[in-house]
TITI-479537 format. One record per residue: residue in one letter; x negated, y, z of N, C-alpha, C in turn. Coordinates in Angstrom, 2 decimals. Layout:
REM residues N
<torvo:a, n_x:X, n_y:Y, n_z:Z, ca_x:X, ca_y:Y, ca_z:Z, c_x:X, c_y:Y, c_z:Z>
...
This chain:
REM residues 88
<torvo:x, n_x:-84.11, n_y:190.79, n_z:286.04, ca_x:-85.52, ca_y:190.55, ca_z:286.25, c_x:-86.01, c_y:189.38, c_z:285.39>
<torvo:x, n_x:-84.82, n_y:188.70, n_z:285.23, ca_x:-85.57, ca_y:186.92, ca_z:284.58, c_x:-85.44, c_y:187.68, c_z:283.11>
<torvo:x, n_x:-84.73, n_y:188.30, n_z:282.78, ca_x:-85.15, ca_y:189.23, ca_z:281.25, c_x:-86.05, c_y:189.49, c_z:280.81>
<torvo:x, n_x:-86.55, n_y:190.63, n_z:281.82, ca_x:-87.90, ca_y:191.35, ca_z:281.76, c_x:-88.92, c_y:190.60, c_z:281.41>
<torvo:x, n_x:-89.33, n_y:189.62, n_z:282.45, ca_x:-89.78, ca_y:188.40, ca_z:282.76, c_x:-90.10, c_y:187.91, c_z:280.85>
<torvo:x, n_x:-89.02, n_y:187.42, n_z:280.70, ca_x:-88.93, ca_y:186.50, ca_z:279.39, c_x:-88.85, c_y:187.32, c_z:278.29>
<torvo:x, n_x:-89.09, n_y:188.44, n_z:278.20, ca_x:-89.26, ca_y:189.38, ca_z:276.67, c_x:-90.97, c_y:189.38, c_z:277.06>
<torvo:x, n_x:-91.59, n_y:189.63, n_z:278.33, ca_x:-93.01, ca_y:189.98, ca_z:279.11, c_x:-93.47, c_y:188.77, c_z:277.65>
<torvo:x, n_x:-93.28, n_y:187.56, n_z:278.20, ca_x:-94.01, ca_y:186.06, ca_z:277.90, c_x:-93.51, c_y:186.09, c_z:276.72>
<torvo:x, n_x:-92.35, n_y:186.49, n_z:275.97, ca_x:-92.48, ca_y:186.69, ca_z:274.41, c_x:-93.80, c_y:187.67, c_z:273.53>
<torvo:x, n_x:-93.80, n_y:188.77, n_z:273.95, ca_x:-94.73, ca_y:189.53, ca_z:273.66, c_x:-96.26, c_y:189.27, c_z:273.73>
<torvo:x, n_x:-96.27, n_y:188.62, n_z:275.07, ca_x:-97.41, ca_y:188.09, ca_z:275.23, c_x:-97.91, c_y:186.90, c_z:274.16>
<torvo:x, n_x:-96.90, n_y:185.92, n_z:274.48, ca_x:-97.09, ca_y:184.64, ca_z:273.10, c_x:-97.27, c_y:185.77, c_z:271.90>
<torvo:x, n_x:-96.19, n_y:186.22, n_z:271.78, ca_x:-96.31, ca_y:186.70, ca_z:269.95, c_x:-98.27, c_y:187.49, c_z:269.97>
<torvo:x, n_x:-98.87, n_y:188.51, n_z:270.84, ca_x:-99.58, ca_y:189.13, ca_z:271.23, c_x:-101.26, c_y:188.30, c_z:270.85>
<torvo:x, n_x:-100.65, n_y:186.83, n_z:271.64, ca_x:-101.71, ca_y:185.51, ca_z:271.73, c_x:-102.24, c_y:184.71, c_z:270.89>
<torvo:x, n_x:-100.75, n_y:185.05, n_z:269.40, ca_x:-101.06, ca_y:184.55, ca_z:268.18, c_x:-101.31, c_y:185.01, c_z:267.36>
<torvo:x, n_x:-101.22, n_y:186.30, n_z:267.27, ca_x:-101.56, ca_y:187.38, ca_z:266.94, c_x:-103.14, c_y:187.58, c_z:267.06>
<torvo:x, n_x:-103.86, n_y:187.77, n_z:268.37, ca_x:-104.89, ca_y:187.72, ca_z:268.21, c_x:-106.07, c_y:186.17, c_z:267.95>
<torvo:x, n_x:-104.85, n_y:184.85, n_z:267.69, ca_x:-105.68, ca_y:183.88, ca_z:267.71, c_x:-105.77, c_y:184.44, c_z:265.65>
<torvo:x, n_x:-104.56, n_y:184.47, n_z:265.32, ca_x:-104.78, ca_y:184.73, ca_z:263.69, c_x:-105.42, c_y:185.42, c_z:262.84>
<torvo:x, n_x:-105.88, n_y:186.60, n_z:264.03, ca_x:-106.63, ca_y:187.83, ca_z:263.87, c_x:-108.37, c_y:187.13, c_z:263.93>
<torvo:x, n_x:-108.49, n_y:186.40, n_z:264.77, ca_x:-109.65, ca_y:185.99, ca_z:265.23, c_x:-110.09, c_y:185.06, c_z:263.94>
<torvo:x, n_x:-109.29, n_y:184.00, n_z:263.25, ca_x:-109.73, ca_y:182.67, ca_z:262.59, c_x:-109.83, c_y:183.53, c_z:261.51>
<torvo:x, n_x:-108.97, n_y:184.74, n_z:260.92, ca_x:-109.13, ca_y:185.52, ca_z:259.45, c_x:-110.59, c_y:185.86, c_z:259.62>
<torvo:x, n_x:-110.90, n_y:186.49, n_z:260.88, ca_x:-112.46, ca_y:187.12, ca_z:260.87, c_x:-113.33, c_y:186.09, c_z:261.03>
<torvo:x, n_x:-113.54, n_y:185.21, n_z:261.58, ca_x:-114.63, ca_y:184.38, ca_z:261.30, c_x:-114.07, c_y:183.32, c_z:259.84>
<torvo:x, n_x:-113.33, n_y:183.34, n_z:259.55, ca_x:-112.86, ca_y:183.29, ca_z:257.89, c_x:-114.01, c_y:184.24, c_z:256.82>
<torvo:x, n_x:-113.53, n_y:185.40, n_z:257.61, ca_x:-114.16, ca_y:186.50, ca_z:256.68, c_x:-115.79, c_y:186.27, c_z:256.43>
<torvo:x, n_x:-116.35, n_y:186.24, n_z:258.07, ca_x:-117.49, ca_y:186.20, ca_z:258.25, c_x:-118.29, c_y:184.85, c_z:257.19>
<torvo:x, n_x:-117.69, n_y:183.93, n_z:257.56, ca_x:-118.48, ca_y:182.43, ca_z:256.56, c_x:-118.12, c_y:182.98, c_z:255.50>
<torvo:x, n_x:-117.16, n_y:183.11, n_z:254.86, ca_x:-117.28, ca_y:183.72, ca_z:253.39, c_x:-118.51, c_y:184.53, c_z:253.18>
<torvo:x, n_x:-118.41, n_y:185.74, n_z:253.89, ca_x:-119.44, ca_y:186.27, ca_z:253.30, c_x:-120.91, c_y:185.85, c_z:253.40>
<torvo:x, n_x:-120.90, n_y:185.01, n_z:254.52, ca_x:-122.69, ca_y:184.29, ca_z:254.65, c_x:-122.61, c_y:183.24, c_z:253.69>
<torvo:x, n_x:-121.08, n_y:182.60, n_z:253.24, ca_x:-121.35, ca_y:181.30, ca_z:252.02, c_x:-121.77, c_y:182.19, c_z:250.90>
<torvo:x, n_x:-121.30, n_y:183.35, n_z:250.53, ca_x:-121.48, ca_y:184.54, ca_z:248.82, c_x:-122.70, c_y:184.95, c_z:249.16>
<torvo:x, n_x:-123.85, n_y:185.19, n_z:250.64, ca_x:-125.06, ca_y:185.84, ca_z:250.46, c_x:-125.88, c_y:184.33, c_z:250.53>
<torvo:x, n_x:-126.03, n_y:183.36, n_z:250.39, ca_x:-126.39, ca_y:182.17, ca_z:250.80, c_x:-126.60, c_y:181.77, c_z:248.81>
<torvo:x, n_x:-124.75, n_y:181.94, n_z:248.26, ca_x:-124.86, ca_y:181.88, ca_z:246.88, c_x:-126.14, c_y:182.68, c_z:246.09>
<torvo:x, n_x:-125.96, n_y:184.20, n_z:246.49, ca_x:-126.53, ca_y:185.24, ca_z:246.00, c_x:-128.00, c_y:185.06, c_z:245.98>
<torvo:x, n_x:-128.73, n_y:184.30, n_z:247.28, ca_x:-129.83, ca_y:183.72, ca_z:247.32, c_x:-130.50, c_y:183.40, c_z:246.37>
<torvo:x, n_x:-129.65, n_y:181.98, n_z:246.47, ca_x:-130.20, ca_y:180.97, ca_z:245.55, c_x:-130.06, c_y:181.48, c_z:244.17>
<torvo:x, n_x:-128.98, n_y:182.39, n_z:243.55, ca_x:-129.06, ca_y:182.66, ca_z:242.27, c_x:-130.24, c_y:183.23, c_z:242.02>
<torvo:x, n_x:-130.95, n_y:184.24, n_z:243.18, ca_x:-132.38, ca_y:185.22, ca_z:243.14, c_x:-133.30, c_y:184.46, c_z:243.19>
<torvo:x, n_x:-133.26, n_y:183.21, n_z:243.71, ca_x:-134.53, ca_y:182.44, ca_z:243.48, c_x:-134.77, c_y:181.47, c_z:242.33>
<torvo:x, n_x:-133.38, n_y:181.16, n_z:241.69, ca_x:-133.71, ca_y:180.85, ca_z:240.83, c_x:-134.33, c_y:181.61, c_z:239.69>
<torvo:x, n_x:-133.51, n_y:182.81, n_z:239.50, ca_x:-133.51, ca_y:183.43, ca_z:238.64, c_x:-135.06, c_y:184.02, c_z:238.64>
<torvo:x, n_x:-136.14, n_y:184.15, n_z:239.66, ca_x:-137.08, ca_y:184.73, ca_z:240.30, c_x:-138.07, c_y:183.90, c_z:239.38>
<torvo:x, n_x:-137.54, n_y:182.38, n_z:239.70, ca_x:-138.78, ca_y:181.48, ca_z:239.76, c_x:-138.51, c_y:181.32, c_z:238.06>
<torvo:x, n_x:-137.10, n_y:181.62, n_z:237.41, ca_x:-137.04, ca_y:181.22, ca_z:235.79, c_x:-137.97, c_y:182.82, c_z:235.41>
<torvo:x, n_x:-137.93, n_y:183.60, n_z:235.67, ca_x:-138.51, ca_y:184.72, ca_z:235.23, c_x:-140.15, c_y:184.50, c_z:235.38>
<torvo:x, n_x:-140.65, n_y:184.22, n_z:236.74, ca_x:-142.10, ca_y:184.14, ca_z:236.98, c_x:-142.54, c_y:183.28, c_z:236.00>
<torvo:x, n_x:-141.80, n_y:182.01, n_z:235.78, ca_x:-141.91, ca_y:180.55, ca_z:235.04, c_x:-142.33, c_y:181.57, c_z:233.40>
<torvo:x, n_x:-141.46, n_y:182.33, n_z:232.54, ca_x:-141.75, ca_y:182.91, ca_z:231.55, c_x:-142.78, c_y:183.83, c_z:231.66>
<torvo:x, n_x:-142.97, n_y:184.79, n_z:232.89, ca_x:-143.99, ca_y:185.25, ca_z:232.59, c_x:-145.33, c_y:184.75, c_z:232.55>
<torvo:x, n_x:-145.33, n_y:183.32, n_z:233.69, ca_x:-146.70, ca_y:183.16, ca_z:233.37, c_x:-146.98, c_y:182.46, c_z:231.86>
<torvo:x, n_x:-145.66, n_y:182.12, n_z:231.25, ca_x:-145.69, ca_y:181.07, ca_z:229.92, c_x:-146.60, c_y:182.41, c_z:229.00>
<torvo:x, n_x:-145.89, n_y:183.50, n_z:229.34, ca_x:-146.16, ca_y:184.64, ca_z:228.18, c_x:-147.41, c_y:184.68, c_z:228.11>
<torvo:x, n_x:-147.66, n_y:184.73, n_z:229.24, ca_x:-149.44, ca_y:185.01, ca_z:229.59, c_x:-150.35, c_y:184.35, c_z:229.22>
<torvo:x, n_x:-149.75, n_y:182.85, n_z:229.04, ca_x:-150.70, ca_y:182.07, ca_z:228.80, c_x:-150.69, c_y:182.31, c_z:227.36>
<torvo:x, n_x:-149.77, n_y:182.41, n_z:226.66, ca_x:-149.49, ca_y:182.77, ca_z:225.25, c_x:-150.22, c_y:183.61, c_z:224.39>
<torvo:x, n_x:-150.33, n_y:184.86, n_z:225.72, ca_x:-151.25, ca_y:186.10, ca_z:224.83, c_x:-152.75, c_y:186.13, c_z:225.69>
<torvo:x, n_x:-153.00, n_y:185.38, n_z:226.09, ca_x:-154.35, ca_y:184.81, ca_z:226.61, c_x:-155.78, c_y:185.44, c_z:225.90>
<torvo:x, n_x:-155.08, n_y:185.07, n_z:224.61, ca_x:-156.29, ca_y:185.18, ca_z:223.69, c_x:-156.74, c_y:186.82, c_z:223.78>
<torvo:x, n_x:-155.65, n_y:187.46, n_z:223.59, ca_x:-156.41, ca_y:188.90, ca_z:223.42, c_x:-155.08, c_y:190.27, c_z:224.51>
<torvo:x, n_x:-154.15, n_y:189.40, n_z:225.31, ca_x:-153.74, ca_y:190.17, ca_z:225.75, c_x:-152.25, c_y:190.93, c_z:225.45>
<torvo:x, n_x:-151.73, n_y:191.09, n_z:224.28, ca_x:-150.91, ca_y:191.25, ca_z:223.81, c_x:-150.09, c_y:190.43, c_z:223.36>
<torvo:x, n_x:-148.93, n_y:190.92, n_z:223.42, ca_x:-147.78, ca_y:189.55, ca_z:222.27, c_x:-147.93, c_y:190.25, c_z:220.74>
<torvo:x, n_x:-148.20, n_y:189.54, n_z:219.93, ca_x:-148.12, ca_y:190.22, ca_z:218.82, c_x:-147.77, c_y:189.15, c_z:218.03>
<torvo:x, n_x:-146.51, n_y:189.35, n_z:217.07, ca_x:-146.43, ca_y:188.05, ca_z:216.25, c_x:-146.71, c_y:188.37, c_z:215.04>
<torvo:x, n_x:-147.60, n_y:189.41, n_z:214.51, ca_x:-148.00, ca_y:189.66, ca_z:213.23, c_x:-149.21, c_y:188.87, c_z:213.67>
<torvo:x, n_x:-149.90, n_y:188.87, n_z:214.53, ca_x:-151.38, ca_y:188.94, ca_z:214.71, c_x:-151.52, c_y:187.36, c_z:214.56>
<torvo:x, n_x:-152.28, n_y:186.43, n_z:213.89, ca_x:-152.32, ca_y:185.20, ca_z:214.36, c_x:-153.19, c_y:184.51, c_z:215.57>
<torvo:x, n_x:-153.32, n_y:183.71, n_z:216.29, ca_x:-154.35, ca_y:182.98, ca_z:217.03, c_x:-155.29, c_y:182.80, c_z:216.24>
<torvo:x, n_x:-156.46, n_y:182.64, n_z:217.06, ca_x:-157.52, ca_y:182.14, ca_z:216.71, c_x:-157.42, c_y:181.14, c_z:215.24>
<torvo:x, n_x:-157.15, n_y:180.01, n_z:215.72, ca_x:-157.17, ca_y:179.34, ca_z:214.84, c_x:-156.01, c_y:178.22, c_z:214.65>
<torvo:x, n_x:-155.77, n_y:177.69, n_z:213.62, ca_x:-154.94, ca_y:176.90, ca_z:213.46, c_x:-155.37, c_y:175.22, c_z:214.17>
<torvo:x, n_x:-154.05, n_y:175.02, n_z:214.80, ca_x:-154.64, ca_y:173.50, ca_z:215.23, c_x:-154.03, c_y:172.54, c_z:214.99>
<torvo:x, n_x:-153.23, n_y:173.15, n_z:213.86, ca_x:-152.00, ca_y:171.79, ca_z:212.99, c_x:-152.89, c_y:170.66, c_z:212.64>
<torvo:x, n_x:-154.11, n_y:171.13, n_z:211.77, ca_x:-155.02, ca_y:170.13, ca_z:211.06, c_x:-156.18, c_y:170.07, c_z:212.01>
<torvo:x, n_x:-156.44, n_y:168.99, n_z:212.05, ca_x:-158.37, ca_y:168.16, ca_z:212.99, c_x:-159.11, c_y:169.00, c_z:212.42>
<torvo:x, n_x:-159.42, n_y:169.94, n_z:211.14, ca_x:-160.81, ca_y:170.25, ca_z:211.11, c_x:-161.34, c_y:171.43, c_z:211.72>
<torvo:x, n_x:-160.56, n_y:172.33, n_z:212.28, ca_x:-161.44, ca_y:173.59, ca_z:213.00, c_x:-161.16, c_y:173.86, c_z:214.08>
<torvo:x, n_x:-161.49, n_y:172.10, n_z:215.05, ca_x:-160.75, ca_y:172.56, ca_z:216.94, c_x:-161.52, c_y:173.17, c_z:217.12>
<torvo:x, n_x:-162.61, n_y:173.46, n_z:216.83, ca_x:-163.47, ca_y:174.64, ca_z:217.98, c_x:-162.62, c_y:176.27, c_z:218.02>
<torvo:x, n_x:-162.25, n_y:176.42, n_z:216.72, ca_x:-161.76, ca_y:178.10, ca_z:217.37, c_x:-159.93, c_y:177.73, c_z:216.95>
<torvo:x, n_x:-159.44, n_y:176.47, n_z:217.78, ca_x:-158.05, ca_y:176.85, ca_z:217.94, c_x:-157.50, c_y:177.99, c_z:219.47>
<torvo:x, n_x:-159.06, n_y:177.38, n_z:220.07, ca_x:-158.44, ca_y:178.33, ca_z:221.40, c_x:-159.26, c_y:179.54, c_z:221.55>
């Protein structure tokens, strides 16, 4: 009976660590994956706000008539002081 007994409370221990090791891998698992969607975030917002950041640059760029065109020139040149009125 004291056998039985003492293989019972082996199984059980082995059983106990078993499910404590089982338990710490999964909430292991779990923070990993909320630390990689947390990463994934922030890469989308950056990447969101570097993209919006260019488009509104573009915009302001082709302002004048709407298009990007790099054949087309601006208005006017504003290297030199004499014709600020139609640089913009």
């Amino acid at each position: 009976m004291y056998h039985k007994h003492k293989s019972y409370l082996q199984k059980t221990s082995t059983n106990k660590r078993w499910y404590i090791t089982s338990k710490i891998i999964i909430q292991g698992w779990y923070k990993l994956q909320t630390c990689i969607s947390f990463i994934q975030t922030l890469f989308k917002i950056q990447r969101n706000s570097y993209l919006s950041l260019k488009e509104r640059l573009i915009d302001l760029l082709n302002s004048h008539d709407g298009h990007f065109d790099d054949k087309q020139p601006l208005k006017g040149d504003c290297r030199n002081n004499e014709d600020l009125d139609n640089c913009f």
